[in-house]
Structure formats: C-alpha cells, structure tokens
N, C-alpha and C positions, 0 to 999 in steps of 0.2 A: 504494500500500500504506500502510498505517498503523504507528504506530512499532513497532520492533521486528519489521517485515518480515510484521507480520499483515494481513491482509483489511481493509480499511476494510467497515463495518457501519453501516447506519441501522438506528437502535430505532426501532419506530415505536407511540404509545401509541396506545388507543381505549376505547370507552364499554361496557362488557360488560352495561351494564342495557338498550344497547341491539344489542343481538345482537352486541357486536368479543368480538375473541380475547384481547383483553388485550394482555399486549406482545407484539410483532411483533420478528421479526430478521428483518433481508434484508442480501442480499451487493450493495457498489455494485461496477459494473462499472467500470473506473479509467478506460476512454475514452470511452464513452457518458454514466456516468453515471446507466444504465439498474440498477434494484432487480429483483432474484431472492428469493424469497421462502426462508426459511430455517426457520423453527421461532418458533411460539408460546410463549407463558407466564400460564397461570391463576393465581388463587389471590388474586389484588388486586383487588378490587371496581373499575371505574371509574378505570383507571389512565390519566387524559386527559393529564395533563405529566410528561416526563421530563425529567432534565439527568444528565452524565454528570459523573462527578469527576476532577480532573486524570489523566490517563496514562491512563483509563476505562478501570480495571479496575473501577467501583462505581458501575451505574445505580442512579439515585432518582426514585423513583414516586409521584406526589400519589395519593392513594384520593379521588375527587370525588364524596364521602360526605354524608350527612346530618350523619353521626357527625366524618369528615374526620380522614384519619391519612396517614403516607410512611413509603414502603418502600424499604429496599437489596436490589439485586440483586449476586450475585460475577459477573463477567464473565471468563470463563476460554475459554469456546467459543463455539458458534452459539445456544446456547440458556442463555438468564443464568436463574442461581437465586435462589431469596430465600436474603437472610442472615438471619436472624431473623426475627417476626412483626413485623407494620407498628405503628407507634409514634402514636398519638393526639396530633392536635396541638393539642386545644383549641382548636378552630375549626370551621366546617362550611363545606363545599365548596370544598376548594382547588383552587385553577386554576393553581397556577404554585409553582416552586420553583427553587433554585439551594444553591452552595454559597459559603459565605460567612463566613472567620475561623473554621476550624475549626468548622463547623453548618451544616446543610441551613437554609435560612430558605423558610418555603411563606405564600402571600398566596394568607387566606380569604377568598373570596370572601361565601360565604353568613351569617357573622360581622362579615366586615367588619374583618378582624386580621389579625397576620403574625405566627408560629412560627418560634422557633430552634429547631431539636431538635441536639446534641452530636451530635460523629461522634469515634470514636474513630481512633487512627491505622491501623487497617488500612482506613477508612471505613466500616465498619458505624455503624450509628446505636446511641446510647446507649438506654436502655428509656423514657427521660418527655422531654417539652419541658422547657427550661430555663427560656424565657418566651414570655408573651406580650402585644403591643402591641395593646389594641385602638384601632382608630380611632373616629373619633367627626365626626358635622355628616353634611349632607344636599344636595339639590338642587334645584331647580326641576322637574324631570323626575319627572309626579307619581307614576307607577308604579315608575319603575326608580331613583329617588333617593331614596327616603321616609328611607334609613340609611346607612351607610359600603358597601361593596364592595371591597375590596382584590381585584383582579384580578393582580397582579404583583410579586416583588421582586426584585431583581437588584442585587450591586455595579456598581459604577464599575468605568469602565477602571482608576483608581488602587488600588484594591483597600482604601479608605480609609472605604468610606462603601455602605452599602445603600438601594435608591433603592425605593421603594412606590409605583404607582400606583392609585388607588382610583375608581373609575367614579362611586361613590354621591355621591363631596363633592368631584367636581371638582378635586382635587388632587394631585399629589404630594409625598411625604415622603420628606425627606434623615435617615437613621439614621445611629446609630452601636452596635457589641454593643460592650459590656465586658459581663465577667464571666458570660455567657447570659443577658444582660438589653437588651430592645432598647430605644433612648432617640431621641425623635425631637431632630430639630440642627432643623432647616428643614420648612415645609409651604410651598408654594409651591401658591399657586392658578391655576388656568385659568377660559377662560373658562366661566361658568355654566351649564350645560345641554353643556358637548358631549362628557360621559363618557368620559373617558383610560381607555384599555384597554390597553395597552402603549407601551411608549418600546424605543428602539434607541439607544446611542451612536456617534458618527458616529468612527471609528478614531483621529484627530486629538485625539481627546479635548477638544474644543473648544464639541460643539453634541450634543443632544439629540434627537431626533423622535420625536413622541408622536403614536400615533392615536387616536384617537379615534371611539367606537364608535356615540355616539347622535347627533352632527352627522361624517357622511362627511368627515372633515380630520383632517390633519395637522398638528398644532403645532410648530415651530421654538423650540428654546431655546436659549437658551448656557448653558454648564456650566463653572465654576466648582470645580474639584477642590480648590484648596489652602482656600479658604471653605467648602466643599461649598453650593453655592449654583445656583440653576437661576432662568433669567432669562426668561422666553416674549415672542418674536419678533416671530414672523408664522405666519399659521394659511394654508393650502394645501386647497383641495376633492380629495379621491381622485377625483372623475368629470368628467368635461368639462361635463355638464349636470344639470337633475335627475335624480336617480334616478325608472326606470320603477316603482320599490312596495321592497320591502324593502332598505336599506343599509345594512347594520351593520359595520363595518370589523373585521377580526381583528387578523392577524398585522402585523407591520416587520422589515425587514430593510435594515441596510445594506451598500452591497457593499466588500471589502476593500480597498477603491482609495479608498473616500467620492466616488467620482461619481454612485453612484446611490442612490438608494432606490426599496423595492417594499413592496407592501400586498396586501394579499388584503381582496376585500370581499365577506362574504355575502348571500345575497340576489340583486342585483345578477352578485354569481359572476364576480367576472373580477379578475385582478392589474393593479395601474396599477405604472406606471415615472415615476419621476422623477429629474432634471438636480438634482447639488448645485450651486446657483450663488449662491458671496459667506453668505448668513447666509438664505439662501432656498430655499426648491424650486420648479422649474417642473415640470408634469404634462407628459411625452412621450407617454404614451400611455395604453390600456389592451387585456389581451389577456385572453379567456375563461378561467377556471381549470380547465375540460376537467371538471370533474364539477358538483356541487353542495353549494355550505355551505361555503367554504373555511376550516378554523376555524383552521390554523396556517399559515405560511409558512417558510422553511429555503431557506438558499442552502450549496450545499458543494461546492467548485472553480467550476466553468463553469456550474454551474447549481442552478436553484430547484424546490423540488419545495412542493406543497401538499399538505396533508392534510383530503378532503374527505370531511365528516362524515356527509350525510345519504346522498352519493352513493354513501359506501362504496370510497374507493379513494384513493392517492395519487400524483398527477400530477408528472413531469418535465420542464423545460422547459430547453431551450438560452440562453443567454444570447451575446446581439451584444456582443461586448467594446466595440465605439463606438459602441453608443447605448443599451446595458441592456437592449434590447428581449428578452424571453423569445420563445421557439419552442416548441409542445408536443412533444414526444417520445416520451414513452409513460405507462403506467400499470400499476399492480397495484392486485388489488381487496383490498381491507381494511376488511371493515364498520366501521361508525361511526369511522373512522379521524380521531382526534383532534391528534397533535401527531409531529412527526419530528427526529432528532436522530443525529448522523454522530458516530463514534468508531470 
C-alpha cells in the first residue's frame, strides 16, 4: 500500500497525437506487481513525462508540444484532475520534468532549454515560467546535433544542484535556481558524438550513469555533490555485439541496492542488466522488452516495467534479486504509451 494506507498507483503518460489516452491510472497489485487498468485523463496535448510531487498528491505533465507547456494534476482518486490550464514554458518539446527548490524544472528538448515554472504551496503551478536557461554548442552528429537538445533535468540526490543533460552538445550541466533564475555552476563534456539522453544517480551518491542515445553506452561518472562536479569514467556498450539496424538507448535505472543497472534500448527492443562493480559496469545480460520502442524504463519494488511506445503497451518484468536478471510477467495495452511512474 502506499502512504496513508492508499492503493499504490502507476501514472502512466502517452502521445495522444498518436492515438494514447493521455494519462493513464492503473492499480499495482502489491504481490505480483501486475497493472489493472483504472481511468484515463484528456485535455493535455502529448503528455509523454510525468513526475509526481513529494507525498503525490500533484502529478506534473510535460505537453510535448511545438508550443511546449506543464501541467498539474490534484491526485485525490483513481482519476487525477487538472488544477488549472497548462502553463507555457518557453520552450518547445519537453521531454522530461521534475521538481526542484520549490519549481517544476522541464528540459526542452526541441529549444534546446530548461524551465523553472513556480509551484505554489499547495503544488499547483504559478500562471508564467520564472526563467529560462537556454543552452547553446552542437555536435559532430550531423542531423541530430546541428543545436543544443536538453532531453533531461533532475536534482541531485543532495537536493543542492539541478543536473541537465543535452543530446545536441554532448554535455551535461550542473545548475543552480536562486530567485527562479536558473545559472549554470559546471558543463561537463562527454564524449563527442554519443548523445547523453538520460543519467540515473547511483543511491550512494557517489557515481553517475549516463546513457547515451546515438552510441548504444553507458557512461560512468563520479559525482561530486559538495563541488557539484561530474567526472566521466569509463563508457560501457548496452549490447554484447553490434547492433542488428536500429539502437537508440532510452530509459536508466538504478536499483535500490546500487548492484545493478538496467536500460531499455529501442530498436534493438530488449532491457540489458548490468553488475555495479568498483567505478564500473559489466553487461550480464540482455532480455527482450516484450513489445516494441521501449521509450521509458521504471523499477518499483521487485520489478521493472517498460513503456513501449510504438507497440502500444506497458511491460512487467520480475527481477532475480542475485543477478538483476528481469522475467517478463505481463502486460497492459496503452497506445503510444510513453513514460511510467508509481505513487
């Protein structure tokens, strides 16, 4: 059960410009871990990332927009409301959002920027962004790099520092908000051409894992909280060989222990499992994601569920407590089902 003796719930986002329902609610079954499908919610264009806000009573919903705006939902039942109309964020096409020092923060993808919008204390969001950071620089990769891409932002485990990854300029940026003004501290570069598409912090608050979307790897970092500083390692391939035609890496997740790490790679379509070992990963395996496209990944208790976008459905797997290995389980169908989140 979740706190307060309610139902644990995955929100589950999708792409409504291509046939999804928007957000999704499903009940998790507490021993399987198996999704029941519960009640839809229109009215937000392309609501592809969610994050919930502490205690999740107040989901927040990117619009992955031309226009590009986020929305609050009241979480009270099975079926969450909008609290007000969606709030423009001065950017186009967000892909990702969290919440961060009092403000939603969402990384434009299609700008290439990352939005504060205000949350007021009940968590509804304020009516304008406060700022915004655009990024700037390019990459080798002559189609998908010509400009910036912010794909990502997320605090730190220390709650001290907001961390941006950008696909377009091969980098990540260490932030800091005072006053709704976001100021970059650090940009820390990767290697050239292999497009950071998400990082996961490893619970120890010690190391970093970046995927990386246009070369199939994983990046290793050390992270540096009291500096806000990010140091890259050693880089890891998601596949044991090359890939047979498309590899574009999604989701990271690390598990609550930090023994493992897991990926979702589309194309390709299967989750790899990796050994945390020393300031390294080693690849254990890889297992099919049961649909096609896997565009997020989600671990919550005993197991990983995917949200596969073109296949229309999202997958549950069992996890081997000694070796991370996932087991497929089941599924529900969820067109263009883009991204999943437990509360």
């Amino acid at each position: 059960m979740a706190d307060g003796g309610r139902r644990q719930r995955a929100f589950i986002g999708s792409f409504t410009a291509a046939g999804g329902p928007g957000v999704v609610t499903a009940a998790v079954h507490p021993y399987s871990g198996a999704l029941a499908l519960l009640e839809s919610v229109g009215g937000v264009p392309d609501p592809s990332y969610l994050a919930l806000a502490p205690g999740g009573r107040t989901l927040y919903a990117v619009s992955e927009t031309a226009d590009g705006a986020v929305a609050a939902y009241h979480v009270h039942d099975d079926k969450p409301r909008l609290a007000g109309p969606p709030v423009p964020v001065g950017g186009s096409g967000p892909t990702h959002l969290s919440r961060f020092d009092g403000h939603v923060l969402t990384a434009n993808y299609g700008s290439g920027s990352v939005t504060a919008v205000p949350v007021r204390p009940d968590g509804t969001l304020v009516g304008a962004a406060s700022g915004v950071l655009q990024h700037t620089g390019s990459g080798p990769h002559e189609r998908r790099q010509r400009g910036p891409h912010a794909h990502q932002v997320q605090p730190d485990p220390s709650g001290r520092w907001a961390v941006s990854v950008d696909l377009g300029t091969d980098s990540v940026r260490v932030c800091t908000l005072n006053g709704g003004t976001l100021t970059v501290h650090r940009e820390v570069a990767l290697r050239p051409g292999s497009g950071p598409r998400h990082l996961a912090f490893h619970p120890g608050g010690g190391h970093v894992y970046v995927v990386n979307e246009l070369t199939p790897t994983v990046t290793v970092c050390r992270w540096d909280a009291e500096g806000g500083s990010l140091k890259p390692l050693t880089e890891t391939p998601v596949l044991p060989g090359a890939p047979a035609g498309d590899a574009y890496p999604s989701g990271i997740v690390v598990s609550p222990d930090g023994r493992f790490v897991w990926t979702a790679t589309r194309g390709e379509d299967v989750l790899s499992v990796f050994a945390v070992e020393g300031e390294g990963l080693r690849l254990t395996g890889t297992v099919p994601c049961g649909g096609h496209w896997p565009r997020a990944l989600a671990q919550c208790g005993g197991f990983l569920y995917a949200a596969n976008e073109r296949s229309g459905e999202v997958t549950w797997f069992a996890i081997d407590p000694l070796t991370g290995m996932p087991r497929y389980d089941g599924s529900v169908a969820v067109p263009a089902a883009s991204c999943v989140v437990f509360g």
